[in-house]
py3Dmol code that shows the C-alpha trace and the ligand (Angstrom):
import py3Dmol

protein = """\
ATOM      1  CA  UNK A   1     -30.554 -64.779  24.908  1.00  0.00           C
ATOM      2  CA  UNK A   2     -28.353 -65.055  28.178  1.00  0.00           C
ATOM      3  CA  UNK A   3     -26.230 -68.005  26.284  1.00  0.00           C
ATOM      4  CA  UNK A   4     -25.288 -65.721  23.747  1.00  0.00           C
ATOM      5  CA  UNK A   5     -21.124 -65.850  23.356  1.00  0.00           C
ATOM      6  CA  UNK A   6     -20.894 -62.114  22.739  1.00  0.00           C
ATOM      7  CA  UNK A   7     -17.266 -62.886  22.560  1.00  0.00           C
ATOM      8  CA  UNK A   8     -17.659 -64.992  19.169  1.00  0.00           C
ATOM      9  CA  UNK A   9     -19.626 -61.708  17.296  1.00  0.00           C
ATOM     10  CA  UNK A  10     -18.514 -59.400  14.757  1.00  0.00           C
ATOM     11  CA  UNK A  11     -20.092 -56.046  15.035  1.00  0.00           C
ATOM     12  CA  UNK A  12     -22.984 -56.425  12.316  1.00  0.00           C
ATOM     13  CA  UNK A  13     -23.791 -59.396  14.895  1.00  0.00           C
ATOM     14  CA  UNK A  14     -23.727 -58.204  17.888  1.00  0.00           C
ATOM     15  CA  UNK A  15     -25.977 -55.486  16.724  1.00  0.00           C
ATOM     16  CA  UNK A  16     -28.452 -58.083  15.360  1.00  0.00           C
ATOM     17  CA  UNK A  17     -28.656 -59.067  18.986  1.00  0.00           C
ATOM     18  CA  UNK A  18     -28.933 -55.845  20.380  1.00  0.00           C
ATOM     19  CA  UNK A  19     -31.725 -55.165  18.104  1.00  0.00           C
ATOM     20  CA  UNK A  20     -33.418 -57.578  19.826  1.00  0.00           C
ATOM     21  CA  UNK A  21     -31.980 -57.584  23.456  1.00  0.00           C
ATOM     22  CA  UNK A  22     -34.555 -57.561  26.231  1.00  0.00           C
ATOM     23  CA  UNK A  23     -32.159 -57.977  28.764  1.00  0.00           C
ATOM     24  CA  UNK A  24     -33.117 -55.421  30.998  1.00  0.00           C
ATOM     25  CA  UNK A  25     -36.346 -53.250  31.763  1.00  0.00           C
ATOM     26  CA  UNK A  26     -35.446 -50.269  28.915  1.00  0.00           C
ATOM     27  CA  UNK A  27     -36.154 -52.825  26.377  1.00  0.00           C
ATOM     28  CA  UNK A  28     -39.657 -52.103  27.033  1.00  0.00           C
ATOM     29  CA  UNK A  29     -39.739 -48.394  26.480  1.00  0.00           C
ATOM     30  CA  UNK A  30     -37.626 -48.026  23.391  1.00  0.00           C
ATOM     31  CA  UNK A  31     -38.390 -46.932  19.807  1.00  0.00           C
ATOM     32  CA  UNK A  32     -35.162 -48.258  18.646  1.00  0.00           C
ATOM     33  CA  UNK A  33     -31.845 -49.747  19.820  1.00  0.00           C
ATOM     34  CA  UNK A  34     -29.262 -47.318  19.630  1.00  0.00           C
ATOM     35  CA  UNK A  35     -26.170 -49.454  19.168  1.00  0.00           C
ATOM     36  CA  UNK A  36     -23.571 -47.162  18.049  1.00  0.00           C
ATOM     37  CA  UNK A  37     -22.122 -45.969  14.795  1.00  0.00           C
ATOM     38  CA  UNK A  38     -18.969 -44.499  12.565  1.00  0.00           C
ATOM     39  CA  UNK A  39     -16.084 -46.135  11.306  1.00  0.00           C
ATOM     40  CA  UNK A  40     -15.372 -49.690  13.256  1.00  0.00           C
ATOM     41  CA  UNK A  41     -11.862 -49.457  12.781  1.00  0.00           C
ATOM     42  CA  UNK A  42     -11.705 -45.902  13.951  1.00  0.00           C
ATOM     43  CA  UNK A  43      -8.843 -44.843  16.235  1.00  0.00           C
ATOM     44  CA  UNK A  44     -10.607 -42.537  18.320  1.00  0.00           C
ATOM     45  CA  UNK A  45     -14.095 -43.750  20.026  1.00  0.00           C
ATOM     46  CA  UNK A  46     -16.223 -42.064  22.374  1.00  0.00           C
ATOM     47  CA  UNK A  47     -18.746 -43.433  24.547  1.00  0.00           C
ATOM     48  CA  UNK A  48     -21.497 -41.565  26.173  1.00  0.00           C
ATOM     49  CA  UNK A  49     -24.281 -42.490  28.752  1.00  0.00           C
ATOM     50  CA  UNK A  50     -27.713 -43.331  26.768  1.00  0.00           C
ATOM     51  CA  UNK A  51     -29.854 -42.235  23.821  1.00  0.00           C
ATOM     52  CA  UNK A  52     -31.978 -39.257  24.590  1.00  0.00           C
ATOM     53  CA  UNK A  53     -35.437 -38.556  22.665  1.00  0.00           C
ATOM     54  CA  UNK A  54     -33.845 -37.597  19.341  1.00  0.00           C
ATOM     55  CA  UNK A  55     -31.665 -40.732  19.340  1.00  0.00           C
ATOM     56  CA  UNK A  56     -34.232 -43.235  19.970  1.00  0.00           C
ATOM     57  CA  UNK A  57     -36.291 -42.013  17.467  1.00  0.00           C
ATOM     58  CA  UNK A  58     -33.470 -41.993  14.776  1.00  0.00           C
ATOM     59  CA  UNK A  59     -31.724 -45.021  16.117  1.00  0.00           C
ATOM     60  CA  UNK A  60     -28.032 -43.230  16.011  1.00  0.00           C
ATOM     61  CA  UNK A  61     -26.142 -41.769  18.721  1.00  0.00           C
ATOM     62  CA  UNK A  62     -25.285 -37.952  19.735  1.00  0.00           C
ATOM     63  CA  UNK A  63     -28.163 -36.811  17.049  1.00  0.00           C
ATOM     64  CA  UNK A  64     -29.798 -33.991  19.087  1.00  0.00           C
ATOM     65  CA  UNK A  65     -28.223 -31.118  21.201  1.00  0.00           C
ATOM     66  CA  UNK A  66     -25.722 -32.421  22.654  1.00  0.00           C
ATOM     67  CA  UNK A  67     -24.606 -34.451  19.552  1.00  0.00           C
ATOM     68  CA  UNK A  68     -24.084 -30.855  17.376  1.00  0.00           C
ATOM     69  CA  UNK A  69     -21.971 -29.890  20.338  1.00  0.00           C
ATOM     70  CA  UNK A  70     -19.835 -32.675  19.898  1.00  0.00           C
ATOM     71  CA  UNK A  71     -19.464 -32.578  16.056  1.00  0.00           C
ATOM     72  CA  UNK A  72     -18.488 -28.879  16.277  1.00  0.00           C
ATOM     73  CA  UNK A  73     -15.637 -29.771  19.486  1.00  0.00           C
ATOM     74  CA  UNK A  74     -14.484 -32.788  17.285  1.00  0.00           C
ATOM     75  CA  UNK A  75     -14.058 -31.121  13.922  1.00  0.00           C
ATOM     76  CA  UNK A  76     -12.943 -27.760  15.615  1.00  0.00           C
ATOM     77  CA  UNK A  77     -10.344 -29.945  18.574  1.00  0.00           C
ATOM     78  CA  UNK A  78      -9.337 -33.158  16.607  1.00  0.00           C
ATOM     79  CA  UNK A  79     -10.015 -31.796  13.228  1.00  0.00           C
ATOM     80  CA  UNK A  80     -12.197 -35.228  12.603  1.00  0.00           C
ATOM     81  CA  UNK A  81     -15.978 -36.168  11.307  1.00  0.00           C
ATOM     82  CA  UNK A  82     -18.252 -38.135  12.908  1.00  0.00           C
ATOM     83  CA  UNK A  83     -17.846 -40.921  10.070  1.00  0.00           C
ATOM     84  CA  UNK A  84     -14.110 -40.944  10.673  1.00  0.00           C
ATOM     85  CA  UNK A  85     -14.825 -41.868  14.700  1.00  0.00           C
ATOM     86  CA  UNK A  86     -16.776 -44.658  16.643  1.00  0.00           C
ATOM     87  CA  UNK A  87     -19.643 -43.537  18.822  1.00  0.00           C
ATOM     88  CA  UNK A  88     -21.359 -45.440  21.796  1.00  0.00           C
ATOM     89  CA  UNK A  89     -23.371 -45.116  24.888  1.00  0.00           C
ATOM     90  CA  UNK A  90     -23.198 -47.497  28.032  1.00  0.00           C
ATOM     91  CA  UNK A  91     -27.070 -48.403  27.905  1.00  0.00           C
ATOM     92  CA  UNK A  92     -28.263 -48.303  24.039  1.00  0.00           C
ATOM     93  CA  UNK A  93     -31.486 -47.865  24.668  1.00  0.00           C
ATOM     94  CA  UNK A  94     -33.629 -45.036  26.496  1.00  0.00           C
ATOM     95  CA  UNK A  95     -34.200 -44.336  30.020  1.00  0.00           C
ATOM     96  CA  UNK A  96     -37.325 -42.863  30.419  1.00  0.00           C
ATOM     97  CA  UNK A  97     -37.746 -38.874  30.859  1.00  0.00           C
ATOM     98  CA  UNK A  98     -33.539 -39.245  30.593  1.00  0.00           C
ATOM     99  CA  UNK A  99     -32.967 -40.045  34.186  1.00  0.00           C
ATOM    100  CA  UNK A 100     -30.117 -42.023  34.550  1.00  0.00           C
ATOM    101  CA  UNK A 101     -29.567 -45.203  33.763  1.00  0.00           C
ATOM    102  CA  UNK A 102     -29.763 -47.679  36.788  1.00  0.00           C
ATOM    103  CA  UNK A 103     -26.593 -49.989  37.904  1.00  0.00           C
ATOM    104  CA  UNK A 104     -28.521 -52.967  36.854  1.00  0.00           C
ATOM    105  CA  UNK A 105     -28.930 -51.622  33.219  1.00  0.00           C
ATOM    106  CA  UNK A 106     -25.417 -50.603  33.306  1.00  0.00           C
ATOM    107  CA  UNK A 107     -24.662 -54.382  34.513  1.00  0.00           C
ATOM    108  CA  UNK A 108     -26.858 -55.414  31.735  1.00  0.00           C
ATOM    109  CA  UNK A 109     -25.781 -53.441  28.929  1.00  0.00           C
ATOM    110  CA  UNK A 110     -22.282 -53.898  29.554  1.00  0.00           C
ATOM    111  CA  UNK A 111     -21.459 -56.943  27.403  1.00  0.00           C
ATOM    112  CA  UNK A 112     -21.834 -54.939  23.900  1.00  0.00           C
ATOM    113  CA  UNK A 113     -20.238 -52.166  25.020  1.00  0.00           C
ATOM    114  CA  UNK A 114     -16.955 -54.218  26.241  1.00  0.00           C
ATOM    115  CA  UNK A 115     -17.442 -56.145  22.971  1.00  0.00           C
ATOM    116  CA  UNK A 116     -17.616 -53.141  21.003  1.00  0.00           C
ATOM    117  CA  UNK A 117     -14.520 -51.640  22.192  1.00  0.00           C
ATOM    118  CA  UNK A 118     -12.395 -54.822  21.343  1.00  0.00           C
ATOM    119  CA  UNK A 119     -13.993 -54.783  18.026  1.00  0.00           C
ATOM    120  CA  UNK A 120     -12.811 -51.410  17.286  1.00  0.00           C
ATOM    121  CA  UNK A 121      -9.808 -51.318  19.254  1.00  0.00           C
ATOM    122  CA  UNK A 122      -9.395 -47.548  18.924  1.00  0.00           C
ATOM    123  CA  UNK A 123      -5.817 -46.593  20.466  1.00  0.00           C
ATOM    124  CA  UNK A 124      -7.557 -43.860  21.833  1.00  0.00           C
ATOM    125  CA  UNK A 125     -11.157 -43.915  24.106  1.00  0.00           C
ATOM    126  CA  UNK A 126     -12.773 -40.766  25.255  1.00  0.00           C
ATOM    127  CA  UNK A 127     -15.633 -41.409  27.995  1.00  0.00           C
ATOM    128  CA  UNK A 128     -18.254 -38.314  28.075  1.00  0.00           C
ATOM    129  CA  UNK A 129     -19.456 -37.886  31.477  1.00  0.00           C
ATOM    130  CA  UNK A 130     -19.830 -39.621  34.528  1.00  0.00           C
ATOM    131  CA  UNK A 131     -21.472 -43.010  33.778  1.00  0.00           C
ATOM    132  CA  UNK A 132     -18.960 -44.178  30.919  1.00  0.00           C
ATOM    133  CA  UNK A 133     -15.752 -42.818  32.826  1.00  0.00           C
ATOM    134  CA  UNK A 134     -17.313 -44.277  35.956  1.00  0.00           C
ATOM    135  CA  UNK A 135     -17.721 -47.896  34.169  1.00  0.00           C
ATOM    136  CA  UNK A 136     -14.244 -48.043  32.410  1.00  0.00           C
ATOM    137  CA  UNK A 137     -11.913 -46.795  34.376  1.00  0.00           C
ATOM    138  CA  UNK A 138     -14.084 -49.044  37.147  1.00  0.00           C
ATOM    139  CA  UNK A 139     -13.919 -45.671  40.271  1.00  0.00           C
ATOM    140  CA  UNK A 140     -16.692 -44.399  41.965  1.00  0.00           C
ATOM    141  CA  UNK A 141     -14.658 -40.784  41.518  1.00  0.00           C
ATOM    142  CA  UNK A 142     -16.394 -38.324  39.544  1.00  0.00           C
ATOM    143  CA  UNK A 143     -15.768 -36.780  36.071  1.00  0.00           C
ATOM    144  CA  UNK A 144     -14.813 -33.454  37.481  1.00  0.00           C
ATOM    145  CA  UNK A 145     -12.212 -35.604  39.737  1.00  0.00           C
ATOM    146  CA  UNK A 146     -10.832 -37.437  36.942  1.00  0.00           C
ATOM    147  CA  UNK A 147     -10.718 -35.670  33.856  1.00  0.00           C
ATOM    148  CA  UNK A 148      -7.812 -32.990  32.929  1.00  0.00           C
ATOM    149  CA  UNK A 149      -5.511 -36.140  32.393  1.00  0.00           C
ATOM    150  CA  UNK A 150      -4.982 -39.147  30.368  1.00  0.00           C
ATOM    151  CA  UNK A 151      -5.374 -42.519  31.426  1.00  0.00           C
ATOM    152  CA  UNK A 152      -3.352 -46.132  30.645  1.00  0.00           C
ATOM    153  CA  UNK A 153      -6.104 -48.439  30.355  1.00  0.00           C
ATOM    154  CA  UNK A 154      -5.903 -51.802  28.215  1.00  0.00           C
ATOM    155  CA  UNK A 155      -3.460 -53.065  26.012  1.00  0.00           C
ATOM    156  CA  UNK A 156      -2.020 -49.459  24.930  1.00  0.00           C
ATOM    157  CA  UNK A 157      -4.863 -47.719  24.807  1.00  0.00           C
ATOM    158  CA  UNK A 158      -5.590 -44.217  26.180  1.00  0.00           C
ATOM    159  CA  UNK A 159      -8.826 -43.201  28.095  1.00  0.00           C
ATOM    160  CA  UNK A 160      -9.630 -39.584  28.136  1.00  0.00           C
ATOM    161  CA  UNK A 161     -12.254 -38.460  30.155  1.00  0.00           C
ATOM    162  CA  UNK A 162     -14.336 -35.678  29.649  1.00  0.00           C
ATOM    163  CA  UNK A 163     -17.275 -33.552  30.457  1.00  0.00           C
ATOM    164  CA  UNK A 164     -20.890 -34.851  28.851  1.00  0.00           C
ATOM    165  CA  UNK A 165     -21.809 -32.327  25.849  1.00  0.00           C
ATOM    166  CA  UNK A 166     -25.392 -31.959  27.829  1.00  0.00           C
ATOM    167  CA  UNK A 167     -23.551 -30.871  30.986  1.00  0.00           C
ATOM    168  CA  UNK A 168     -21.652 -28.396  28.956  1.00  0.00           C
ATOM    169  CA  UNK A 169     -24.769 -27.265  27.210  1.00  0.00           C
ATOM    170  CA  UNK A 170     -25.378 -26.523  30.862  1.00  0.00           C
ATOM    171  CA  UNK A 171     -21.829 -25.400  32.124  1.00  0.00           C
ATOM    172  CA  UNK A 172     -20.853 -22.114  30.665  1.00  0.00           C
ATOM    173  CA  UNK A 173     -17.822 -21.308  28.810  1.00  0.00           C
ATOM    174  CA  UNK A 174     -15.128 -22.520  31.615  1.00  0.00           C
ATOM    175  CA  UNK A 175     -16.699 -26.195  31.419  1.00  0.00           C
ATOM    176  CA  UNK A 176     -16.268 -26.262  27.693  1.00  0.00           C
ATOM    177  CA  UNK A 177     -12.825 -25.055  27.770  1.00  0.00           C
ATOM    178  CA  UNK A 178     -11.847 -27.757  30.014  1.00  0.00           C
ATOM    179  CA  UNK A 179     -13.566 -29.679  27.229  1.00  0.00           C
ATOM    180  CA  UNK A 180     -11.832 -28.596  24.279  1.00  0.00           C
ATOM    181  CA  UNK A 181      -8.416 -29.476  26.258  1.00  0.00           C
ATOM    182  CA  UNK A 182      -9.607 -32.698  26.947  1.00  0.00           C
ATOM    183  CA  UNK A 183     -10.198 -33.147  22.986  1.00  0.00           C
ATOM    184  CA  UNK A 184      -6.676 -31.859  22.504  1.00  0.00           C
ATOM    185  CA  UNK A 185      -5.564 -34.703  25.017  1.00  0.00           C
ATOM    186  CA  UNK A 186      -7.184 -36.860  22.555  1.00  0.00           C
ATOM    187  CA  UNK A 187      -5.515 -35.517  19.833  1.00  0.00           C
ATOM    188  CA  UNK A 188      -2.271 -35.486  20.774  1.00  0.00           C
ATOM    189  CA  UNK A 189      -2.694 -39.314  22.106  1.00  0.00           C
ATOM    190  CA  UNK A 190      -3.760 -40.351  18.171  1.00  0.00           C
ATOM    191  CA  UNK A 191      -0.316 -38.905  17.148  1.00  0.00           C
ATOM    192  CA  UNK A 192       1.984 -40.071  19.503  1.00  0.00           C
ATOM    193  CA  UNK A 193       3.603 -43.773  18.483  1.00  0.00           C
ATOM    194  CA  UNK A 194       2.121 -46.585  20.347  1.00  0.00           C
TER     195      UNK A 194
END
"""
ligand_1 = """\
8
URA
N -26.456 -38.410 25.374
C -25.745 -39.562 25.405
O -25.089 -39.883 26.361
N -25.765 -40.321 24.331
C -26.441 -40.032 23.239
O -26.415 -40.805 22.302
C -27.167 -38.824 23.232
C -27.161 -38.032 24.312
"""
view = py3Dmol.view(width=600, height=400)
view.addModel(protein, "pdb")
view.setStyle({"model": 0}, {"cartoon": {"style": "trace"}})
view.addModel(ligand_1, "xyz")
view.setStyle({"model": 1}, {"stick": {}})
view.zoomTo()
view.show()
């Protein structure tokens, strides 16, 4: 398992592996792998923090709560479906009771989510929350710190950062506005010209 070349797998096989990862503790308390899912050649992807109880059940991201909240910002902010996006999470499978996932399971995780994003290669990434801004824009600063703004990050690609749907679920009204402006961030990044 640690030999694996993620580098050398399409996604369909790096998801095979995932199925099966046990490279860190969460492995143990999963119903399913939650790898990720829309179109792989999307230009907009988002990546969020780790399947909740609804996810690991169904084995798809964003499928309870917090996922309606972000179907209704996409569709009403971008004016896309899930299908025509790429959805992820920095540790695919469960932390128990939801706490946060630990900095080893980040460490862990890490190689299919890097390998995911060249795979896709949207132009434009939007990280929900603190873990996945935290991990790819590689700062200790926090969302509230960094989002409102669009990032350089890669070869062309923008990062928008952005609240967590749960912690807007949570927020009140101002929080999601900040939100939706964040989406149109996003929006405006897929039409510009590379
Ligand atoms: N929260 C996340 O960060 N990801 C999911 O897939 C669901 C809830």
């Amino acid at each position: 398992m640690s030999d694996v070349d993620f580098g050398s797998l399409d996604l369909a096989e790096l998801a095979e592996v995932a199925a099966d990862c046990t490279r860190c503790p969460l492995s143990g308390g999963r119903t399913t792998v939650v790898f990720g899912t829309g179109d792989p050649d999307a230009d907009l992807m988002f990546v969020g923090e780790g399947p909740g109880a609804e996810e690991d059940r169904q084995g798809l991201p964003f499928v309870g709560r917090s996922g309606k909240l972000l179907d209704e910002l996409l569709a009403q902010e971008v004016g896309l479906d899930r299908s025509a996006v790429y959805i992820a999470n920095v540790v695919k499978c469960r932390p128990p009771e939801n706490r946060d996932p630990e900095p080893e399971e980040i460490a862990a995780c890490r190689p299919y989510l890097e390998r995911q994003v060249e795979l896709v290669a949207p132009r434009v990434l939007v990280t929900l929350g603190n873990f996945a801004t935290k991990l790819l824009l590689d700062t200790r600063d926090g969302i509230t710190k960094l989002r409102g703004r669009r990032y350089a990050w890669g070869d062309g690609v923008v990062l928008v950062p952005t609240y967590h749907p749960a912690a807007l679920l949570r927020g009140g009204s101002e929080r999601v506005a900040e939100a939706r402006a964040d989406l149109v961030r996003a929006r405006l990044s897929l039409m510009e010209d590379r």
